[in-house]
N, C-alpha and C positions, 0 to 999 in steps of 0.2 A: 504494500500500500504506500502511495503517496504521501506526502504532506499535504497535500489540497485535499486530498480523500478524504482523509481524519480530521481535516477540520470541518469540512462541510457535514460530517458524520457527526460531529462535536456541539456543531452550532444549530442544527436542525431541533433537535430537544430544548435549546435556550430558546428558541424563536415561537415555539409551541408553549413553553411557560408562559414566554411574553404575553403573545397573543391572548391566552387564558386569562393570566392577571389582567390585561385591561378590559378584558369583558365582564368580568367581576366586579371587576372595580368601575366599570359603567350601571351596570346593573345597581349594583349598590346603591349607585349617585344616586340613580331614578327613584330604585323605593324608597331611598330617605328623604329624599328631595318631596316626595310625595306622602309622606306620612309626614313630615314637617307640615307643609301646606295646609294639608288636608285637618291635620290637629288646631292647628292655629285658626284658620277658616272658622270652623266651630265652635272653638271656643271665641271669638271676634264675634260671631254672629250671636251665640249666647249676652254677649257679654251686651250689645247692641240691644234685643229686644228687651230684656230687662235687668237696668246697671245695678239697682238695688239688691235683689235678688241673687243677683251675680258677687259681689262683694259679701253678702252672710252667707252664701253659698262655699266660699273658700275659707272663710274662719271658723264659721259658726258662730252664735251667737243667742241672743234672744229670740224667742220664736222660732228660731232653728235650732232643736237640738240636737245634731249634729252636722259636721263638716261634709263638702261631697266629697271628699278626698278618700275620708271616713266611710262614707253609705258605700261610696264604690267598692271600696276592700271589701268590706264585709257582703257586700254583692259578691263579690268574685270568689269569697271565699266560700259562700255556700253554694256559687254556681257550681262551683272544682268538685267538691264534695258529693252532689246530686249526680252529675254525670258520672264521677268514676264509681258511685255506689253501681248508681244503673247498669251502664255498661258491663260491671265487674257481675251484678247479680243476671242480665240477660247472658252473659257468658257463660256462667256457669247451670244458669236453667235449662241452655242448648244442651253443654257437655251433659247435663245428666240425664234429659231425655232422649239422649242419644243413648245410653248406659254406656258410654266409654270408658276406659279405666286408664288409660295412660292417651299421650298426646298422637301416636303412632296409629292405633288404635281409632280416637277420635279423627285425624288428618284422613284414614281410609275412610271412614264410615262419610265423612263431607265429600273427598272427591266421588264419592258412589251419589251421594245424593244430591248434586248438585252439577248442572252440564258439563262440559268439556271447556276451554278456554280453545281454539283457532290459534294455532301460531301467527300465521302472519293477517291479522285479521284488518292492518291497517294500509290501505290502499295506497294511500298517499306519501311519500317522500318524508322519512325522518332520521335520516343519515348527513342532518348538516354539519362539520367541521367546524364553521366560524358562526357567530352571530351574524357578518356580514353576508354568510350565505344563505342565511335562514333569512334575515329581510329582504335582498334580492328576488327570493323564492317567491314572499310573501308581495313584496312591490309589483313583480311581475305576473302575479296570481298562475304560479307555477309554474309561467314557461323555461324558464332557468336565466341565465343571465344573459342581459344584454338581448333580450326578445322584446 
C-alpha cells in the first residue's frame, strides 16, 4: 500500500464522524431552538391574557395556595405513578392470562398469537446516508437528486 492509500483509508472515517457530528448538532439546534420558542411563546401568551394571575401563579400566595411550579410537580408526579402502575398491572394481567411462566415461554405464546411482521414491508427509500440526502429525497418528492 501507498501512502495516499492509507491516508484516504485514514480520512474517510474522520469525514463520516464529521459529517454525523454536524447533523446532530443541527438537529439539536432545531429542537432546542424550538422548545425555547415554543416554551417562551406560552408562557408570553399566559402571561398577556392574564398578568395578575400570572404573577400569584409563580409565587403563590393568597388565594392561591399553591405555586404552578408546585401543582405541576405534583401533577407529574402522580401522572408517572398512574401510568407505570397501569402499564406495569396491564402487563402483567396479559402474562398471566397467557399462563406463561418465564419470558421464552410468554415471547412464543405472543409471536403465535399475534400476525407475522413482512420484512420489507416499506416500499419507499430509507437507506439515506446524509440528512442532505434525505431532504433532497424529500424536496424532490423522490425522484433523487437533481430531478
Amino acid at each position: 500500500m501507498d501512502s495516499d492509500t492509507s491516508e484516504t483509508c485514514k480520512k474517510q472515517p474522520t469525514d463520516a464522524i464529521k459529517s454525523r457530528a454536524k447533523e446532530v448538532a443541527f438537529l439539536t439546534g432545531v429542537a432546542g431552538i424550538s422548545v425555547v420558542f415554543g416554551f417562551g411563546l406560552t408562557i408570553a401568551m399566559a402571561k398577556k391574557k392574564d398578568p395578575n394571575m400570572f404573577a400569584k401563579g409563580l409565587i403563590g400566595g393568597y388565594g392561591v395556595p399553591e405555586s404552578g411550579a408546585g401543582l405541576a410537580l405534583k401533577a407529574l408526579a402522580w401522572g408517572t405513578l398512574y401510568s407505570v402502575t397501569g402499564v406495569g398491572a396491564l402487563c402483567y394481567g396479559i402474562w398471566k392470562l397467557m399462563g406463561a411462566k418465564n419470558m421464552r415461554e410468554f415471547t412464543a405464546k405472543v409471536q403465535t398469537a399475534m400476525p407475522a411482521m413482512p420484512k420489507n414491508s416499506n416500499p419507499g427509500k430509507s437507506d439515506f446516508k446524509t440528512v442532505e440526502e434525505l431532504i433532497d429525497f424529500i424536496v424532490n418528492d423522490g425522484k433523487g437528486k437533481g430531478s
